[in-house]
N, C-alpha and C positions, 0 to 999 in steps of 0.2 A: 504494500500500500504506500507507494509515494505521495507520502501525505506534503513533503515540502516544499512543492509549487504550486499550494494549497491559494483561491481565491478568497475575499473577503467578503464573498457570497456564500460558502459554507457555511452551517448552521450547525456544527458538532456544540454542544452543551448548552446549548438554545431550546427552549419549551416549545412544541408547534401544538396551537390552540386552534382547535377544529371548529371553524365557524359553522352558524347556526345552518346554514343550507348545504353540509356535506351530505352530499351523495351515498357516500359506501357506508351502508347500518353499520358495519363492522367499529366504523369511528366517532359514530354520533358523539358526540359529548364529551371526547378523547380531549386528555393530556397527554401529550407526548414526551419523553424525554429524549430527546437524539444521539443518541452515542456516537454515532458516526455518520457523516456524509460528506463525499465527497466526487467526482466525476464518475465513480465505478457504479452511485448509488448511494442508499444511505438505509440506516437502521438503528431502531429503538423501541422502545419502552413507554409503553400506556401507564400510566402512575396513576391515576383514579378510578381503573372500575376494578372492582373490590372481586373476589371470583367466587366467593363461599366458602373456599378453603381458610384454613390456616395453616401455620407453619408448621406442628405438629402432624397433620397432614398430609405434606410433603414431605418433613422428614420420615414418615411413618414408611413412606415409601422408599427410600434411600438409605437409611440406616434403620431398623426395625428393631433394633438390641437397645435405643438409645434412649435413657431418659430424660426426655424434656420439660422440666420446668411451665406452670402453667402462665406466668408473666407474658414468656417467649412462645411457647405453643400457642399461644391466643390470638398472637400478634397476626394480621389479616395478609392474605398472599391475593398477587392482583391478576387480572389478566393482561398479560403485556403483550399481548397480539397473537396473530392466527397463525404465525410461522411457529414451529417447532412446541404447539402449546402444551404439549407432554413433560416441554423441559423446564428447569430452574433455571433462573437470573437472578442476581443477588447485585443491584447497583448500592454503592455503599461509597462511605468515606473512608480518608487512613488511607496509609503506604503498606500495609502489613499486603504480604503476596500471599495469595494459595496459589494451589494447584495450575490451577486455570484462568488465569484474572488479565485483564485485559486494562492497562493504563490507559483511561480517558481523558488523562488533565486532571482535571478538577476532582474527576472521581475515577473509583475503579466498577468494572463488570467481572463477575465473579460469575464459571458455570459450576466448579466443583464440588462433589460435597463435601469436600472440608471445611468448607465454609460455614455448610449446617450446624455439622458437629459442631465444629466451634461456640456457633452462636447459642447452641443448645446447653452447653458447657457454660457461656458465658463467659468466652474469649470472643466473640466474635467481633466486627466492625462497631464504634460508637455509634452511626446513623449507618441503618441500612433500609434498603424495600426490595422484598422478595416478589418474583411477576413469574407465572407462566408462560413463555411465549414470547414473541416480540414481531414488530412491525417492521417489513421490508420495502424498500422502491429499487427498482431498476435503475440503470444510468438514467439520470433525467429526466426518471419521473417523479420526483417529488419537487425537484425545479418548475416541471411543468402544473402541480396542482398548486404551488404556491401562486406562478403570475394568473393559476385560473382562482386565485381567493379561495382555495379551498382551506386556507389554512392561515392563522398568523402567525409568524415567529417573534418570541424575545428572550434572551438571553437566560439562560437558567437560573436560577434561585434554589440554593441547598437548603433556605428553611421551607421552602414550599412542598419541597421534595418530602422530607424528612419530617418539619413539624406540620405543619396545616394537615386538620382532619382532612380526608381525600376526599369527603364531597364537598370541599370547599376550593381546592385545590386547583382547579380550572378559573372559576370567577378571581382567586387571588393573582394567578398568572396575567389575566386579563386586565388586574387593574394593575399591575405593575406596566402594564401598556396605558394607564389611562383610559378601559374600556369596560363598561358595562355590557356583558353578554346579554343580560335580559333587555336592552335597549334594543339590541339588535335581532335576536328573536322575534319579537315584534316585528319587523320588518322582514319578516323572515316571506316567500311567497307575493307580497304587492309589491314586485318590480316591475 
């Protein structure tokens, strides 16, 4: 990934807020977190829709010997999109590496389950959010739903990630744009 003749049109660690007239059910009401994009394409993490599971539930699947704590086990796992949604993401803060962790800058992507274990233990990352799955685009097409307004971008926020309840977590994005969603919902259909 020659990410170093990178444009100032990328949007890695940038929130893409799904405006009120997206097309694909799949992302009605998505937050996005984008870990990566760039001319090859891009990819991320839906950070508010919540999936039923918890974490205990996942790890139940991955380490089944393991005792976790009900603080951690309770803690809600999301759906972070239709690619791979059998598997774990673990976007988190901290330099600590596992297995499989993926430096994103500002934050790390974690697929391993050491990570579980950890966090089950209570070694794991300060802020983390666990997601099933995650969102993909092709070369150039998430370039092209941004100029069709399918989507806003602005810059990520680690308390929005990490602290704001997750149904609030989209409207807080938006107003860190200066934008009230339900404004524009309204206006959603009379163009």
């Amino acid at each position: 990934m020659g990410m170093s003749q990178s444009t100032p049109t990328y949007l890695t660690h940038h929130f893409l807020i799904a405006m009120p007239h997206m097309a694909d059910p799949r992302f009605i009401h998505s937050l996005v977190y984008l870990c990566e994009h760039s001319e090859d394409g891009a990819m991320g993490i839906v950070v508010n829709q919540i999936s039923g599971l918890n974490l205990s539930d996942v790890i139940e699947q991955t380490a089944p010997d393991l005792d976790v704590p009900p603080p951690v086990g309770l803690r809600p796992v999301y759906n972070g999109g239709p690619i791979q949604a059998e598997r774990g993401f673990v976007l988190h803060s901290g330099d600590a590496a596992w297995e499989a962790s993926l430096d994103l800058g500002p934050l790390r992507l974690t697929t391993s389950r050491d990570i579980l274990v950890d966090m089950a233990r209570g070694l794991g990352p300060e802020h983390s959010l666990v997601a099933l799955g995650y969102a993909g685009w092709d070369a150039g097409q998430l370039d092209q739903e941004l100029s069709d307004n399918c989507w806003l971008s602005v810059p990520a926020e680690n308390h929005i990630l990490f602290q704001v309840p997750s149904d609030q977590r989209l409207a807080a994005a938006a107003q860190s744009l200066g934008i009230d969603l339900n404004l524009l919902t309204s206006q959603a259909g009379h163009a």
